[in-house]
C-alpha positions as a Markdown table, in Angstrom:
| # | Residue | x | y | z |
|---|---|---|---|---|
| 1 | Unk | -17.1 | -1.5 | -28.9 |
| 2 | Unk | -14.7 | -4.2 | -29.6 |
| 3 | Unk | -12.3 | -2.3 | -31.3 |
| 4 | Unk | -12.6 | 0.9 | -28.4 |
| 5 | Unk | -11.8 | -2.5 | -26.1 |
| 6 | Unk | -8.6 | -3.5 | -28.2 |
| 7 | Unk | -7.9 | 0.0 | -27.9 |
| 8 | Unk | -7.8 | 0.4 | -24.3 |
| 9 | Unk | -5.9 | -3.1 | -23.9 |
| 10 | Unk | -3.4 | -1.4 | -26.3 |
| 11 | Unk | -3.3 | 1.9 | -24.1 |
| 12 | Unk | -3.0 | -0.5 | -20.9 |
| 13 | Unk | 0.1 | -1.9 | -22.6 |
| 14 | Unk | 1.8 | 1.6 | -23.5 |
| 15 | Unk | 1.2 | 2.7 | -19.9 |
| 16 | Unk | 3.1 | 0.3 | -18.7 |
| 17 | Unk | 5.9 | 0.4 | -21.0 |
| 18 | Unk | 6.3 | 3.8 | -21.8 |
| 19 | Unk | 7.2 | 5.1 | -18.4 |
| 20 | Unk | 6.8 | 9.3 | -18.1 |
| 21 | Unk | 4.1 | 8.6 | -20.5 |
| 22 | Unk | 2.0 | 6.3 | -18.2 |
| 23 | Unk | -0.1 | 9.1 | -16.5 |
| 24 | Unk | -1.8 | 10.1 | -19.8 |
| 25 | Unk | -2.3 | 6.8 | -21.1 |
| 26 | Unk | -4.2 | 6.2 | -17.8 |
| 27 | Unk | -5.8 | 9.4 | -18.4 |
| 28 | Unk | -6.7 | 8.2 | -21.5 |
| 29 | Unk | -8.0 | 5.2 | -20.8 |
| 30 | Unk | -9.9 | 5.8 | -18.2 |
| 31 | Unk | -12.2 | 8.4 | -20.0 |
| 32 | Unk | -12.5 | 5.9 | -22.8 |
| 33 | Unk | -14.5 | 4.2 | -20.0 |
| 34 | Unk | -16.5 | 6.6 | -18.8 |
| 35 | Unk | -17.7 | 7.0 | -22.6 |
| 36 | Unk | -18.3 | 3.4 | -22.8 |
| 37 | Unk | -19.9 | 2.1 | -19.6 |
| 38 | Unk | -19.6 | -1.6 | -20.9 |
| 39 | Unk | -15.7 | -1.3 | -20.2 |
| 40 | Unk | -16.1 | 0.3 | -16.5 |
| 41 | Unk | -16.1 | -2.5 | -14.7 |
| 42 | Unk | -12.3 | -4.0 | -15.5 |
| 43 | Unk | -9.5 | -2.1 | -13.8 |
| 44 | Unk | -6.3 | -2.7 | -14.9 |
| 45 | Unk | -3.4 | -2.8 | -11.7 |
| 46 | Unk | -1.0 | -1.1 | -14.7 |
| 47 | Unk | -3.4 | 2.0 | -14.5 |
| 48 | Unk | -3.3 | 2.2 | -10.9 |
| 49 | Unk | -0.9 | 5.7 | -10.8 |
| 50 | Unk | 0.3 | 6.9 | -7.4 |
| 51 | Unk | 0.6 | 10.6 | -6.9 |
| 52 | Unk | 3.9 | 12.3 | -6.7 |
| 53 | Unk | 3.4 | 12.9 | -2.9 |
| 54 | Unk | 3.2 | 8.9 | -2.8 |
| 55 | Unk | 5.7 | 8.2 | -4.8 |
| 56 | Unk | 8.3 | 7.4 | -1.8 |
| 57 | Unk | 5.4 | 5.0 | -0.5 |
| 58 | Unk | 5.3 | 3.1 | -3.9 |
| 59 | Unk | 9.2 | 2.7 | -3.9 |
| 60 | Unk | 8.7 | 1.4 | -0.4 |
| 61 | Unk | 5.9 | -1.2 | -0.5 |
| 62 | Unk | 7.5 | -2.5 | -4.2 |
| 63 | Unk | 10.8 | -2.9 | -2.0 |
| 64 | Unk | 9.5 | -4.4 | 1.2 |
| 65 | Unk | 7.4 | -6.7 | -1.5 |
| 66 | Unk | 10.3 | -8.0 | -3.0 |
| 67 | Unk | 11.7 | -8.3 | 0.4 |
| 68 | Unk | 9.3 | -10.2 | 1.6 |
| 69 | Unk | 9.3 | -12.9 | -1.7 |
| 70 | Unk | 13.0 | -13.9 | -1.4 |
| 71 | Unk | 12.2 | -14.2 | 2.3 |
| 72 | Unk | 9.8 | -17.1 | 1.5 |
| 73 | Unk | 11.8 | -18.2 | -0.9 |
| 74 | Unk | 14.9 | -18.9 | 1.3 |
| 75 | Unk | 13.0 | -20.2 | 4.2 |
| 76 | Unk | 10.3 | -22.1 | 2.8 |
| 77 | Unk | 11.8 | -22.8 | -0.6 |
| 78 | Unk | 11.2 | -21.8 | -4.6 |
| 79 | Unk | 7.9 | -24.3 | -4.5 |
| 80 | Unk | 6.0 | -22.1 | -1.4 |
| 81 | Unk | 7.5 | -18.5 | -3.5 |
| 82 | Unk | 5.1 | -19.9 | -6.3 |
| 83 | Unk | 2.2 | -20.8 | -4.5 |
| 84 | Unk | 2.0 | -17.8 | -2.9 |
| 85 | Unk | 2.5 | -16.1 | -6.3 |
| 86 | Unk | 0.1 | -18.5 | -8.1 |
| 87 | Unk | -2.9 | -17.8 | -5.4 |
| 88 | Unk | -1.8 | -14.1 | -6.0 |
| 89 | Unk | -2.3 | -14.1 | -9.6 |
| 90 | Unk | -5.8 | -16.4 | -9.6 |
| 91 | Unk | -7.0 | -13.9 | -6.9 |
| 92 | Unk | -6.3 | -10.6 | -8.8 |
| 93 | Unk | -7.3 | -12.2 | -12.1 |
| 94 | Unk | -10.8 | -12.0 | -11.3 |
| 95 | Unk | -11.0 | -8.2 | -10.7 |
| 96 | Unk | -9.2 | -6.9 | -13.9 |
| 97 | Unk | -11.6 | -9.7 | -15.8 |
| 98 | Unk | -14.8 | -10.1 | -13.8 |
| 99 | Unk | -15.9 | -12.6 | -16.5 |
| 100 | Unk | -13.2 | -15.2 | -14.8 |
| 101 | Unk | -15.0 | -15.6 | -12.0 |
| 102 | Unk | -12.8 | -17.2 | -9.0 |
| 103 | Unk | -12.6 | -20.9 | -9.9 |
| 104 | Unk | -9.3 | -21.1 | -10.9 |
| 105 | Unk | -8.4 | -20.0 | -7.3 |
| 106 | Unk | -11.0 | -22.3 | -5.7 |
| 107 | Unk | -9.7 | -25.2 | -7.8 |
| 108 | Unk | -6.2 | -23.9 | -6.9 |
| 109 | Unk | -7.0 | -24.4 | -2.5 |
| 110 | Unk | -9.1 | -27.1 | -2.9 |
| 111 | Unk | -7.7 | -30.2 | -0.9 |
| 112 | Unk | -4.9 | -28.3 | 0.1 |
| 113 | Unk | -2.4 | -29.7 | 3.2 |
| 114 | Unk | -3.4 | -27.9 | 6.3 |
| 115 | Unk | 0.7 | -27.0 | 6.9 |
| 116 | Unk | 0.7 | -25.6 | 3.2 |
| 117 | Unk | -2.2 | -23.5 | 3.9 |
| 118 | Unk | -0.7 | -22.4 | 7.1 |
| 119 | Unk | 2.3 | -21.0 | 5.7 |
| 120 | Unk | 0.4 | -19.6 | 2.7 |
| 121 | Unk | -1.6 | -17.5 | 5.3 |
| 122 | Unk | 1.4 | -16.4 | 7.1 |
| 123 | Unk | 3.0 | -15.2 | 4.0 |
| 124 | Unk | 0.1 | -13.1 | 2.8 |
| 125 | Unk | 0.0 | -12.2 | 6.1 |
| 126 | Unk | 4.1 | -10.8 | 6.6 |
| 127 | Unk | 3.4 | -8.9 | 3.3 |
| 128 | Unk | 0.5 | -7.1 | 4.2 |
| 129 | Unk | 2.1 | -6.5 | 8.0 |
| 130 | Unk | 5.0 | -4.7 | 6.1 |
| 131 | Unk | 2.9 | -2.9 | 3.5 |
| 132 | Unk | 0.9 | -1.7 | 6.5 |
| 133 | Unk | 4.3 | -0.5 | 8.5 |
| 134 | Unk | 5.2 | 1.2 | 5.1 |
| 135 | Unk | 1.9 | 3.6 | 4.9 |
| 136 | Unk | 2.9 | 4.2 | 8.8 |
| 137 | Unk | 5.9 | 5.3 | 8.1 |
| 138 | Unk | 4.9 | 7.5 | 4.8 |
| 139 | Unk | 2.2 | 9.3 | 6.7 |
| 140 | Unk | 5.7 | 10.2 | 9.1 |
| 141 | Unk | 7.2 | 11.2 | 6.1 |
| 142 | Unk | 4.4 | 13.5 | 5.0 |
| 143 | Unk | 4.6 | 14.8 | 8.5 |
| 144 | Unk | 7.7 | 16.2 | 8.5 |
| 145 | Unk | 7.6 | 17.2 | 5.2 |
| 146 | Unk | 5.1 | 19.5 | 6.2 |
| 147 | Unk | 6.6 | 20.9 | 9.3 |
| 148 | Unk | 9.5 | 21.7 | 7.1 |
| 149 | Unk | 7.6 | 24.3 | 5.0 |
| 150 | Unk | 6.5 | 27.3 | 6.3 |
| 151 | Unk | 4.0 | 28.3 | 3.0 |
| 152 | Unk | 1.5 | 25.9 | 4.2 |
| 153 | Unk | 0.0 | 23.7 | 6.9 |
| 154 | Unk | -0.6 | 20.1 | 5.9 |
| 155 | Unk | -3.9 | 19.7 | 4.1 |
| 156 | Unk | -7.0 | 18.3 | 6.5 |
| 157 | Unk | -5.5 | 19.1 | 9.8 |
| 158 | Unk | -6.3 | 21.6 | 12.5 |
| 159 | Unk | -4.0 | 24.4 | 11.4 |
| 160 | Unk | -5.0 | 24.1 | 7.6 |
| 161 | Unk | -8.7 | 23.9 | 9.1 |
| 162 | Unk | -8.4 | 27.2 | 11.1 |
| 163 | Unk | -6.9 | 29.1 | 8.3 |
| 164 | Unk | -9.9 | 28.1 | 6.0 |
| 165 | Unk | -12.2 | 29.5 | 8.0 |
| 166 | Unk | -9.9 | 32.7 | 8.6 |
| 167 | Unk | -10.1 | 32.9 | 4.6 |
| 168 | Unk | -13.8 | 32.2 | 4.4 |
| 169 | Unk | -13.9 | 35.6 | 6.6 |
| 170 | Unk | -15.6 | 34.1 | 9.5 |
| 171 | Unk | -15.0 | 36.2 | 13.0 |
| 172 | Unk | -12.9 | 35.0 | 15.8 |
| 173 | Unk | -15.9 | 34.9 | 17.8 |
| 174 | Unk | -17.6 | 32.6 | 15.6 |
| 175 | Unk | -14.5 | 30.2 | 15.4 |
| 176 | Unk | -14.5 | 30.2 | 18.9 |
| 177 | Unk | -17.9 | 29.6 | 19.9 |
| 178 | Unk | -18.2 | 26.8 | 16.9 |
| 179 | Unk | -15.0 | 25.0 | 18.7 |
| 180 | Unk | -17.1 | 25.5 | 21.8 |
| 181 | Unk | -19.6 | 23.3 | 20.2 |
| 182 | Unk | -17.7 | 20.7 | 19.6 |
| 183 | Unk | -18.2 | 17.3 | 21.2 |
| 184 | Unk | -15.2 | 14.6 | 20.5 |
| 185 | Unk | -15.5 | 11.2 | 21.7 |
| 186 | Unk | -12.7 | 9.1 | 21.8 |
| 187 | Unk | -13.8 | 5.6 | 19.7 |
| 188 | Unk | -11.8 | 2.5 | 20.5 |
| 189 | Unk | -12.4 | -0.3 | 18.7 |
| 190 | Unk | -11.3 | -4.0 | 19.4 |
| 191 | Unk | -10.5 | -6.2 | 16.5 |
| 192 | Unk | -10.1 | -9.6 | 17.2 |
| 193 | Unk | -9.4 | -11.0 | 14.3 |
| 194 | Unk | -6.2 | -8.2 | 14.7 |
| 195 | Unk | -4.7 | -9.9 | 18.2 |
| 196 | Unk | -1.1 | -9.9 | 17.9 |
| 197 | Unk | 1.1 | -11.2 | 19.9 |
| 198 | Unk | 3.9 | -9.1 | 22.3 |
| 199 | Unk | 6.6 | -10.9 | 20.8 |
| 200 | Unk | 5.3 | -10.3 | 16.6 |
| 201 | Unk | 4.7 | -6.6 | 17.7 |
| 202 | Unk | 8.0 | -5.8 | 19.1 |
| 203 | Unk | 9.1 | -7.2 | 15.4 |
| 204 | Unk | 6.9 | -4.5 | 13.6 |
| 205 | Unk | 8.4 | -1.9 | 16.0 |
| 206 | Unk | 11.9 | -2.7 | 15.4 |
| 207 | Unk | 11.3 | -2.7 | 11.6 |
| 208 | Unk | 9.4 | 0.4 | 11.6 |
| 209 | Unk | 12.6 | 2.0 | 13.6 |
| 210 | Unk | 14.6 | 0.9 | 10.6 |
| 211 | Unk | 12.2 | 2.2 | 8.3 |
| 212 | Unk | 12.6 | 5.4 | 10.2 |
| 213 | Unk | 16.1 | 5.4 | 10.1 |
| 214 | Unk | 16.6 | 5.0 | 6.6 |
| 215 | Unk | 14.5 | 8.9 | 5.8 |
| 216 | Unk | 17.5 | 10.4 | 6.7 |
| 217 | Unk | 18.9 | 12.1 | 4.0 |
| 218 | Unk | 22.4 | 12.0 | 5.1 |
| 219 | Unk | 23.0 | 8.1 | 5.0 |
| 220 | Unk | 25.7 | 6.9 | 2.4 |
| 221 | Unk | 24.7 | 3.6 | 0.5 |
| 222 | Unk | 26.5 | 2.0 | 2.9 |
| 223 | Unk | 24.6 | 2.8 | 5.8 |
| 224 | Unk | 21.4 | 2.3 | 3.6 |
| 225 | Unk | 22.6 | -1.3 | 2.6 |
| 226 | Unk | 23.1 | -2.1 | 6.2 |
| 227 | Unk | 19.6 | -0.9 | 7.7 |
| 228 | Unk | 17.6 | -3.0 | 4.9 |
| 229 | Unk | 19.8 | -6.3 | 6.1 |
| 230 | Unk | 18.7 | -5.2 | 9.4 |
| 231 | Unk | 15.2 | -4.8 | 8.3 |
| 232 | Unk | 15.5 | -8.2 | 6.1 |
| 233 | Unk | 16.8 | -9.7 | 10.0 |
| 234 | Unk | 14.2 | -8.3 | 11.7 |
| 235 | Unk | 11.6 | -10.0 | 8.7 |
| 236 | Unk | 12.8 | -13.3 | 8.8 |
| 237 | Unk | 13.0 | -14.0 | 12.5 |
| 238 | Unk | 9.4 | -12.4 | 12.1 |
| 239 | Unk | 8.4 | -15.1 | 9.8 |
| 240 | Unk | 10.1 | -17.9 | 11.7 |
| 241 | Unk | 8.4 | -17.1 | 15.1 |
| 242 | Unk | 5.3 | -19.2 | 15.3 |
């Protein structure tokens, strides 16, 4: 077992170093682990493979993350950059290595100034508002990607649905007295904890306008250059609006 553990460690290594050849050493891995449930429970982030589809929303939320970082580090210095990194690290930690436990991180808060904390909460905060506009914006971009084919509606929505059935060989009349059946209720849900204010969601609009603007295809690397300064902008003030 130890050595099938040094093993996987060593394929963890080679998929993240060896580029093209990640998606088989995941592959690899990960039936190791299903032969040998002792090694299930560790996931490695380095194993985590997006699919080509997503690839756009990987290049996105590794941008907007970087983004984000030399954000804190201009406006609340190097030292809050690696907190926020530090807390980061302790917090992962325990879920590739659930032998760690989460002391490190407790000891790590503990006594902590209430103003450190503060921005600490705000910066975890800006990176998952971005990583969230990001997703929002892919799911756009697998939108029109669809609507640009004509072989195929996009998978899991009405169309697609309707030609399932038409394959399955189930009648018109059957279709149309199944959608008769149907009864949709609209859900709304109120999160409190999600309250935003008017002012922080105009921010996420006007970034998620940029983010809009820079799918087109046509923009030269100077007008590329000069959206993510406008999206940096539209970040910062973000961050420094209480």
């Amino acid at each position: 077992m130890k050595q099938v553990a040094v093993q996987a460690r060593r394929c963890v290594f080679a998929t993240k170093s060896s580029g093209a050849q990640g998606v088989g050493g995941a592959q690899s891995v990960f039936a190791m682990m299903e032969s040998y449930p002792a090694l299930a429970p560790t996931m490695y982030r380095q194993l985590i493979q997006f699919p080509p589809k997503d690839a756009a929303l990987r290049d996105d939320v590794h941008a907007l993350g970087g983004l984000v970082g030399e954000i804190l580090a201009d406006q609340g210095g190097p030292e809050l950059l690696a907190l926020v990194e530090g807390d980061r690290r302790d917090a992962i930690a325990p879920h590739e290595n659930p032998a760690l436990g989460h002391q490190a991180l407790a000891a790590r808060v503990a006594g902590r100034d209430p103003a450190l904390a503060r921005d600490l909460v705000r910066a975890f905060s800006t990176w998952f508002q971005v990583v969230n506009l990001a997703e929002k914006i892919h799911r756009i971009r697998r939108r029109r990607h669809y609507q640009n084919r004509t072989d195929r509606p996009q998978p899991g929505g009405i169309t697609d649905a309707l030609n399932r059935l038409k394959t399955a060989g189930m009648p018109a009349d059957e279709v149309l007295s199944l959608l008769g059946s149907l009864t949709i209720y609209p859900v709304l849900t109120a999160h409190p904890t999600e309250s935003t204010r008017r002012t922080v969601l105009r921010k996420q609009q006007q970034i998620a306008a940029l983010m809009l603007e820079r799918l087109d295809p046509g923009l030269t690397p100077g007008e590329k250059r000069s959206l993510w300064e406008r999206i940096r902008l539209e970040v910062t003030t973000g961050w420094q609006t209480e």
